[in-house]
C-alpha positions as CSV (number, residue, x, y, z in Angstrom):
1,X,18.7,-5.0,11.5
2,X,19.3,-6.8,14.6
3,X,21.7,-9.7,13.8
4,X,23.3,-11.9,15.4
5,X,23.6,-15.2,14.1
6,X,26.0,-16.0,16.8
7,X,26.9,-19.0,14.6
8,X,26.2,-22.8,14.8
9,X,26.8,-22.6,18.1
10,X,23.7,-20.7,19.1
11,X,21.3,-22.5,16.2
12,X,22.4,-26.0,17.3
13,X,21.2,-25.0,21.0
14,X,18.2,-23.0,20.5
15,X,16.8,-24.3,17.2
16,X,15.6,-27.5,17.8
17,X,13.8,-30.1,15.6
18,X,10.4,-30.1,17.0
19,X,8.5,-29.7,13.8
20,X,9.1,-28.0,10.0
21,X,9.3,-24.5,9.6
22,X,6.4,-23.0,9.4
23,X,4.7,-19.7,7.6
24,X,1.7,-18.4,7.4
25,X,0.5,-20.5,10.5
26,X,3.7,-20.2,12.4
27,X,2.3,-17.8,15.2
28,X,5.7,-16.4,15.0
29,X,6.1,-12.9,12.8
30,X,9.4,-14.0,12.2
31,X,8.4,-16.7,10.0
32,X,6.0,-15.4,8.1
33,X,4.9,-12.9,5.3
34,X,8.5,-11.2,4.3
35,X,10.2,-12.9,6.9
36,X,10.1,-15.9,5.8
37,X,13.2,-17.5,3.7
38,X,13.3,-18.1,0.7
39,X,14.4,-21.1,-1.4
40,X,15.0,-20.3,-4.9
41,X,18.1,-19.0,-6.3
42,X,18.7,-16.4,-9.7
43,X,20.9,-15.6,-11.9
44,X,18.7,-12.8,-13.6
45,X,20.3,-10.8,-16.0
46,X,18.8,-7.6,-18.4
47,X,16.3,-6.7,-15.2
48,X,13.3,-4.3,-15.9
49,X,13.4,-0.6,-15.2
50,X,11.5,2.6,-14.7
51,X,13.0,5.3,-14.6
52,X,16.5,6.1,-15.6
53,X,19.3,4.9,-13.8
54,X,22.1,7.2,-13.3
55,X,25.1,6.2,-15.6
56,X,27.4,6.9,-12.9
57,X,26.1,3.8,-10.6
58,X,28.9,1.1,-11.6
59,X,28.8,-1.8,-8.9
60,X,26.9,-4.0,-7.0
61,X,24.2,-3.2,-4.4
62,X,24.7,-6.3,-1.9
63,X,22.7,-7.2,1.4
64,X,22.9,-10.1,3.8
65,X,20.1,-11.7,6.2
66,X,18.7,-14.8,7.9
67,X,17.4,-17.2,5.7
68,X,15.7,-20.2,7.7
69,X,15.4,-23.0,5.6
70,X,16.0,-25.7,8.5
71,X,13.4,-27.2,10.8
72,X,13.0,-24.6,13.8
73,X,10.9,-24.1,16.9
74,X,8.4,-21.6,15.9
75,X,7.9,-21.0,19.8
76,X,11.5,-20.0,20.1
77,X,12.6,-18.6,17.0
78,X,14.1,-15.2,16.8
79,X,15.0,-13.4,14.0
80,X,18.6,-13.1,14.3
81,X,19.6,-16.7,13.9
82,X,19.1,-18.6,10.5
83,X,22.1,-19.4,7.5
84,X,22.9,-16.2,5.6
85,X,22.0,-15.3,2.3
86,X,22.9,-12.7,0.2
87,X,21.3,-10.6,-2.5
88,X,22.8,-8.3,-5.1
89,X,22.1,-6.2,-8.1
90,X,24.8,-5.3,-10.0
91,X,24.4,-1.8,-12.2
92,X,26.5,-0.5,-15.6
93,X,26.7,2.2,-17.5
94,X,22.9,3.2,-16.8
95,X,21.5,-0.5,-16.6
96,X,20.5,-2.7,-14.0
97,X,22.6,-5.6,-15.5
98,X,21.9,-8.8,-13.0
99,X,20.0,-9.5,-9.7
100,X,21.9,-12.5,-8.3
101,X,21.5,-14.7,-4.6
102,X,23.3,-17.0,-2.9
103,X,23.5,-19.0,0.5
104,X,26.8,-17.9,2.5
105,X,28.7,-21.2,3.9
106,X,32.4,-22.0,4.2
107,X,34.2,-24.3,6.5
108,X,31.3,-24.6,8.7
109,X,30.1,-20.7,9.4
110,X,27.0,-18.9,7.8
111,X,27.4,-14.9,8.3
112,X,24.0,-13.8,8.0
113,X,24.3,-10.1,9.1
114,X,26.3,-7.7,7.3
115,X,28.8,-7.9,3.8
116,X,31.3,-5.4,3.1
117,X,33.9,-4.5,0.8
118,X,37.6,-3.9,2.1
119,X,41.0,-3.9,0.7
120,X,39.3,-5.1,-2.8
121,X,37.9,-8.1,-1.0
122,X,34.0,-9.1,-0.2
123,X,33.2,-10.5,3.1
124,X,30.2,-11.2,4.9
125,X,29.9,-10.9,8.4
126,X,27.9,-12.0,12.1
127,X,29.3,-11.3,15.4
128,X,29.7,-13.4,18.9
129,X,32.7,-15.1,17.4
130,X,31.2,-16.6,14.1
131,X,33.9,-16.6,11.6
132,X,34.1,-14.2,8.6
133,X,33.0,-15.6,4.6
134,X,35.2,-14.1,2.1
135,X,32.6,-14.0,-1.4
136,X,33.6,-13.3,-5.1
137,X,32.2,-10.7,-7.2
138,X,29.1,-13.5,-8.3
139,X,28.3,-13.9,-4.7
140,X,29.7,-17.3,-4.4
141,X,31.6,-18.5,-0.8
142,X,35.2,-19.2,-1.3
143,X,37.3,-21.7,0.5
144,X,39.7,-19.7,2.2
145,X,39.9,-17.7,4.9
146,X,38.8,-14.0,5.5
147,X,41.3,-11.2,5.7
148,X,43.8,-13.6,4.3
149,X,43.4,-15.8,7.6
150,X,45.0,-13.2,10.0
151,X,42.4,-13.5,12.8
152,X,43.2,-14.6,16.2
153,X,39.3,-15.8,16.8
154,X,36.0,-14.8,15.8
155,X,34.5,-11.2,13.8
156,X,31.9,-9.3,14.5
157,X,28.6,-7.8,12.2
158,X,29.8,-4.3,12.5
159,X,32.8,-2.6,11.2
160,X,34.0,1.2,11.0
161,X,36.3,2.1,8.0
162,X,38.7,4.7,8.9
163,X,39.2,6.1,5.4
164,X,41.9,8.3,6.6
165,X,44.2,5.3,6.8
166,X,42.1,3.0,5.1
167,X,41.6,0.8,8.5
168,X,39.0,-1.0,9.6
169,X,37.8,-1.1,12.8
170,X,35.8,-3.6,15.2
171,X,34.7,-4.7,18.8
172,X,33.9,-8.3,18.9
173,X,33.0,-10.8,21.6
174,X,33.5,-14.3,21.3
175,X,31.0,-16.9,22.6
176,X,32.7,-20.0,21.3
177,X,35.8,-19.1,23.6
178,X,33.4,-18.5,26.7
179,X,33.4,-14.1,25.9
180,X,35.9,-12.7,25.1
181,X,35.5,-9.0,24.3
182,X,38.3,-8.0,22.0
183,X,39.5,-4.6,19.6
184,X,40.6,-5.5,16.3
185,X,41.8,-3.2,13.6
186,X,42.4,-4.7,10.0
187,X,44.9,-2.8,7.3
188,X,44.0,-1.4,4.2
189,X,46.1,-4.8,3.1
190,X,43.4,-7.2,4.9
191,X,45.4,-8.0,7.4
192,X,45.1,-7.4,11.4
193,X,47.2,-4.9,12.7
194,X,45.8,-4.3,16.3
195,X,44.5,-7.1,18.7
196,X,43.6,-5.7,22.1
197,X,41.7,-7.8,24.7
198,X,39.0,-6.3,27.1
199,X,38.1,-7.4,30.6
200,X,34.6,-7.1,31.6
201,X,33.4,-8.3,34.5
202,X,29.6,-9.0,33.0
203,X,28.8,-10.7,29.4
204,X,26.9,-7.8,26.9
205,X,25.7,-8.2,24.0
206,X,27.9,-5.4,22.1
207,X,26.5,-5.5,18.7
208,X,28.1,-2.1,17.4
209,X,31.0,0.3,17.9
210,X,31.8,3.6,16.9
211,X,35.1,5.6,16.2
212,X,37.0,8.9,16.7
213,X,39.8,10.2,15.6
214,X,41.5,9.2,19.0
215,X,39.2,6.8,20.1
216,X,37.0,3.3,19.6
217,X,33.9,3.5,21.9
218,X,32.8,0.4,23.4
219,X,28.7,-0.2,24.3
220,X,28.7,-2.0,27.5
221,X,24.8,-1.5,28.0
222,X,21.6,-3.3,29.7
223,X,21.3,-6.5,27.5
224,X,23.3,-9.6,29.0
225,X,23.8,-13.0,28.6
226,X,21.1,-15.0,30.6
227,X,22.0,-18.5,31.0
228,X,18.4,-18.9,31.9
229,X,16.9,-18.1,28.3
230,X,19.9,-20.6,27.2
231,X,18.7,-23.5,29.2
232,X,15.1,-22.4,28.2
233,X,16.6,-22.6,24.3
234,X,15.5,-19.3,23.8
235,X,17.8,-16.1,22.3
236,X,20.5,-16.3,25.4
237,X,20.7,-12.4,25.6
238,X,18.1,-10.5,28.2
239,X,17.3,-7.2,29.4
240,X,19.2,-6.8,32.8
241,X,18.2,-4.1,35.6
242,X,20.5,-4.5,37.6
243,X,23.3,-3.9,34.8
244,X,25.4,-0.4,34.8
245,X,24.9,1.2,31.0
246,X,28.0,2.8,30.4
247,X,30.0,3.8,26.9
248,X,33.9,3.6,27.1
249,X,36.4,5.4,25.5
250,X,39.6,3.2,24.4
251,X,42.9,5.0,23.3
252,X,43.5,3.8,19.0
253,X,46.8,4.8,20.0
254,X,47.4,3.0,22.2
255,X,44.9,0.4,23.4
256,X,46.7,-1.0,26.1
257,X,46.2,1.9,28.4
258,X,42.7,1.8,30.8
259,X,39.8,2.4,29.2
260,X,37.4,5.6,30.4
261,X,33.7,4.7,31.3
262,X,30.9,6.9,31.3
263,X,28.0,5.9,32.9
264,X,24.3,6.4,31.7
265,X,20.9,5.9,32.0
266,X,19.8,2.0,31.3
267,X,19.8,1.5,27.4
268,X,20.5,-0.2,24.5
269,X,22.0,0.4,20.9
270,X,21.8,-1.8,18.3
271,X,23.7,0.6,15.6
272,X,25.5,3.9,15.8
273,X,24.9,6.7,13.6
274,X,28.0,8.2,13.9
275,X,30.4,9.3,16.6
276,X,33.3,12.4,16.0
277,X,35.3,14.4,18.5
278,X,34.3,18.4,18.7
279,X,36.2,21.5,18.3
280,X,36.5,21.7,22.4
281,X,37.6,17.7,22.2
282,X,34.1,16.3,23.6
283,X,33.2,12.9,21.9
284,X,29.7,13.3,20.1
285,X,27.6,10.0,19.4
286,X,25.0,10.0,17.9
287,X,22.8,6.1,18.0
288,X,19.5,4.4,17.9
289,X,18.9,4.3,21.5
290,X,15.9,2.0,22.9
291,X,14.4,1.9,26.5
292,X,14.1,-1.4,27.1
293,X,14.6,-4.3,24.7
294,X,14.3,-8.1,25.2
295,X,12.9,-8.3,28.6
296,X,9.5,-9.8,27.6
297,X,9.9,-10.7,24.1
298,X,12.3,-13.2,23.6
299,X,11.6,-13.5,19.9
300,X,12.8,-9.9,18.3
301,X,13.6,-6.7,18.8
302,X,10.0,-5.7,18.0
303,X,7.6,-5.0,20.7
304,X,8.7,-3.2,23.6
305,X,10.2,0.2,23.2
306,X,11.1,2.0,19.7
307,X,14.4,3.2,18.9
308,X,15.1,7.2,18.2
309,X,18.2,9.1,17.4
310,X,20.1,10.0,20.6
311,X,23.0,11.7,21.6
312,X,25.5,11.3,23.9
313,X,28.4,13.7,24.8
314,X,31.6,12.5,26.3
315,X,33.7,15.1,28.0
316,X,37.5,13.0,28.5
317,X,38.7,16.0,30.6
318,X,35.9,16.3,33.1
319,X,34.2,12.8,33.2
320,X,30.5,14.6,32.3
321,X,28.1,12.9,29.9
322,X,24.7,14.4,28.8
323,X,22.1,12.6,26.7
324,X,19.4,14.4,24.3
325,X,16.6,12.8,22.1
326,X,17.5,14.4,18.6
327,X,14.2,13.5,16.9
328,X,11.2,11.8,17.3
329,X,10.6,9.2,14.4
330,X,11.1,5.6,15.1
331,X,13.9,4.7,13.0
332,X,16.5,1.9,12.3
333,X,19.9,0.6,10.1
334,X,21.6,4.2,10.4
335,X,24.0,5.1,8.3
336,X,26.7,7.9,6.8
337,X,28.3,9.2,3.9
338,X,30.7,5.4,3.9
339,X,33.7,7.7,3.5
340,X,33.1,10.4,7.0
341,X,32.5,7.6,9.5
342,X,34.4,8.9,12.8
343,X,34.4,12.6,11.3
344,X,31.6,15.6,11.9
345,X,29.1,15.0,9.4
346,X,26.0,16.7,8.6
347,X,23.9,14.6,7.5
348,X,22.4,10.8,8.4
349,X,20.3,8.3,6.8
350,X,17.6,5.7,8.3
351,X,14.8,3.0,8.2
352,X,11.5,4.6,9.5
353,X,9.9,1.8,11.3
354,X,6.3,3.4,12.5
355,X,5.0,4.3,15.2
356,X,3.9,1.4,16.6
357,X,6.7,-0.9,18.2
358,X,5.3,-3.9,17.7
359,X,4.5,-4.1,13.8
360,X,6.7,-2.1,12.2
361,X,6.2,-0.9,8.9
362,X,9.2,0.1,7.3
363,X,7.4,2.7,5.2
364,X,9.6,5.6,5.3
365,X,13.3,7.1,4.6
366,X,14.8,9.3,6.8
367,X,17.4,12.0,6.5
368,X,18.9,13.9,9.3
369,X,20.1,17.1,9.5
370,X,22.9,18.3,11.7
371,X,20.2,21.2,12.9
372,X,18.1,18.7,13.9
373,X,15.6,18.3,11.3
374,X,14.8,15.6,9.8
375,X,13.3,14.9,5.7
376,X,11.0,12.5,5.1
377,X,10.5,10.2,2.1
378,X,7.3,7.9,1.9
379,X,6.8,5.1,0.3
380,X,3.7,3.5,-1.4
381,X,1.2,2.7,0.6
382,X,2.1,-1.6,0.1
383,X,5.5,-1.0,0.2
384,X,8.3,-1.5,2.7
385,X,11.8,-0.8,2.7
386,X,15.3,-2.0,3.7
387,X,18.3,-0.3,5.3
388,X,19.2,2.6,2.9
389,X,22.6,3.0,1.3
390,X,24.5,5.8,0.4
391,X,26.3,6.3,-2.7
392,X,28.0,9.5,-3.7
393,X,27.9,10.7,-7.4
394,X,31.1,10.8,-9.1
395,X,32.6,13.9,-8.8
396,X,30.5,14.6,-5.9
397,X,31.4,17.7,-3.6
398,X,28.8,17.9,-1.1
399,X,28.3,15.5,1.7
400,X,25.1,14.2,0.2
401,X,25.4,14.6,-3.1
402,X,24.6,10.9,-4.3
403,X,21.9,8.4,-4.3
404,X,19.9,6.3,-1.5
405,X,19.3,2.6,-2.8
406,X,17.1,0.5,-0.9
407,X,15.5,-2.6,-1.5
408,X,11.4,-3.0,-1.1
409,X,9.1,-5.5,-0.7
410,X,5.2,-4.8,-2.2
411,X,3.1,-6.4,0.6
412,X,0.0,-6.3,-1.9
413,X,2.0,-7.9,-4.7
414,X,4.7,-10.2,-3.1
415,X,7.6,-8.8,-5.1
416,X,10.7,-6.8,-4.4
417,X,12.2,-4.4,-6.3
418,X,15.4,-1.9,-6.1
419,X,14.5,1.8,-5.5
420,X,16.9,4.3,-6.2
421,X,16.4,8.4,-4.6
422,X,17.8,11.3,-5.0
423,X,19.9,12.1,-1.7
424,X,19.5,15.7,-1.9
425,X,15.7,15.5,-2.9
426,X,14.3,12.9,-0.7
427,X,10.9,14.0,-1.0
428,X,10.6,13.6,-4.9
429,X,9.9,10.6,-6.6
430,X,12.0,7.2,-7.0
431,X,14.8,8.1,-9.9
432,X,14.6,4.1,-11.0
433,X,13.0,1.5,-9.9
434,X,14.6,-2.0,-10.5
435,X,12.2,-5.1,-10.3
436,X,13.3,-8.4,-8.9
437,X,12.6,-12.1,-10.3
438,X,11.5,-12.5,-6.5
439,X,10.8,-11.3,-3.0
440,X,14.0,-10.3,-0.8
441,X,13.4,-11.4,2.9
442,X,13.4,-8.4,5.1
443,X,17.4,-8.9,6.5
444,X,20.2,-6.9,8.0
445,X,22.5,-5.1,6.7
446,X,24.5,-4.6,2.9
447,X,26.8,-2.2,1.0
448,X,27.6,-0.4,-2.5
449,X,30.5,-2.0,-3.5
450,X,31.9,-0.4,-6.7
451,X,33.8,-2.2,-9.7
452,X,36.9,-3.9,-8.7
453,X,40.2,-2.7,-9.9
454,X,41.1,-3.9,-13.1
């Protein structure tokens, strides 16, 4: 969920060797139970099933996360750093067909936070400047660079497709050139098309972004670079007081011109919801806002504050911003309908995490309404969950007309399997269940990525 391998720059400082990694007995959570990596790798085909898998589910379910295999500092340790790995279950014609893993490493970088599809490619993904992995189809890492090696510098974890144009969409901030904070737009073709620079007087950690139809909004919030917790070899990014939170609002048109801040109350977003401009032209965000994160825990996100769904509305014309809490469950990894991100949509999709901020226990699905509601769907009483995805039926016509795919992990068993719910019925039963030749590590973030193109 919270990523940020920040590359081999950050794991050669903060993980030292000062002893094996550790499990059970690590004393950190991050190492242990689902956490910890794991060192097998499948090629499983013919997988068991119950249930019925829809016929019209023709692709590959694909997730990336931390998988730390190398000696570490179970002191220091956090969750976001660790060589990528990434898991996927392919599904035909009503059949779970393969389950399939694989380490993520080409010339030197390990993505360990995010894969997507784009312009018929597979690329996995980590931001502060960690360089893109383009994967085949059979998850291995190919020798070549990502978006057919049209980067200036560094990616980022998060993306927003513009499927209007087709365009992808990023803020990314690059630690191995000493931060750089840059907008980057990719074509439909794989190439870059836009390459704007930002000046910022402080260092944030900008994890996410969100679009518009105008504009790209840029997080500039309370977690900043401390060059204390570097020296210290701990996570370099710390909750700072005395930082101004503030979103921005950058012109797509035209990204040259000055960007317009809005400042608000101290916070910090991991992931965006969604974001979409208003009949009167306000700018509507909706995000997983926290109230304090990384001030005393230095090892994870986990233990301070809980994330809910907030949002924020951005008045261009006046300057105003108001903030409202849209629901009270903890929740995590929000996402859309993959084809309505920067458009009004109605409904949203998330990662329960509990109630209690310090163990969370993944044990819910949530749904969001736009009238502020909010369905529930819980899982067994052993189980925990993954970020969900959202596929749309073939031939869908209602926004959430499709399927929620999520992988679990069976605390009582040990095992991971696929579950597959109805989008519209999130209450009812799993449609399928898919079981796994072995334990997925709880990671980031993945995608539906349908058949290629013949």
């Amino acid at each position: 969920m919270y990523h940020l391998a920040i590359g081999k720059f950050f794991d050669s400082i903060i993980e030292n060797s000062e002893g094996p990694l550790m499990f059970a007995k690590s004393t950190n959570p991050y190492l242990e139970n689902n956490y910890a990596p794991v060192s097998a790798t499948f090629d499983t085909a013919d997988l068991t099933c119950e249930g019925v898998i829809p016929a019209d589910l023709n692709g590959l379910m694909v997730r990336n996360g931390p998988n730390p295999t190398q000696r570490v500092n179970p002191k220091r340790h956090h969750w976001f750093l660790g060589d990528g790995m990434l898991h996927g279950v392919k599904f035909a014609e009503g059949k779970a067909v393969s389950y399939r893993n694989r380490s993520v490493s080409a010339g030197g970088s390990t993505p360990n936070t995010h894969v997507i599809g784009h312009g018929g490619r597979i690329v996995a993904l980590v931001e502060a400047g960690g360089a893109p992995v383009e994967v085949d189809h059979e998850l291995n890492s190919l020798d070549r660079p990502a978006f057919e090696g049209s980067l200036r510098r560094g990616f980022t974890a998060h993306t927003k497709l513009d499927s209007v144009d087709g365009a992808l969409h990023a803020v990314c901030y690059d630690f191995k050139r000493g931060y750089q904070l840059s907008y980057l737009a990719v074509g439909a073709d794989n190439r870059l098309q836009t390459h704007q620079d930002i000046s910022l007087s402080t260092k944030p950690m900008v994890h996410d972004c969100a679009i518009t139809k105008r504009f790209v909004l840029i997080f500039d919030l309370s977690v900043t670079f401390s060059l204390n917790r570097l020296i210290r070899r701990y996570f370099p990014f710390a909750w700072n007081d005395k930082h101004q939170a503030r979103i921005g609002l950058l012109n797509r048109q035209d990204p040259s011109q000055p960007i317009q801040w809005f400042e608000i109350a101290p916070c910090y977003i991991f992931h965006a919801l969604n974001a979409y401009e208003n009949n009167s032209g306000e700018v509507i965000l909706d995000a997983m806002r926290y109230e304090r994160l990384f001030d005393t825990v230095k090892i994870g996100p986990f233990g301070e504050s809980s994330p809910f769904l907030t949002r924020w509305c951005l008045n261009p014309n006046t300057g105003s911003v108001t903030e409202t809490q849209l629901d009270d469950h903890a929740a995590e990894f929000p996402r859309v309908h993959p084809q309505l991100e920067g458009q009004p949509t109605q409904f949203g999709y998330a990662l329960g995490i509990g109630d209690d901020p310090s163990s969370p226990d993944f044990n819910t699905i949530v749904k969001y309404h736009q009238d502020g509601s909010a369905e529930i769907h819980t899982l067994g009483q052993y189980e925990m969950a993954s970020e969900p995805i959202f596929v749309a039926k073939s031939g869908s016509v209602r926004e959430d007309e499709g399927y929620l795919l999520s992988y679990v992990f069976d605390q009582r068993e040990g095992t991971s399997h696929v579950i597959i719910l109805d989008a519209q019925d999130l209450s009812a039963k799993p449609i399928a269940r898919v079981m796994l030749p072995q334990r997925v590590p709880f990671g980031f973030h993945g995608s539906w990525i349908g058949e290629p193109s013949p």
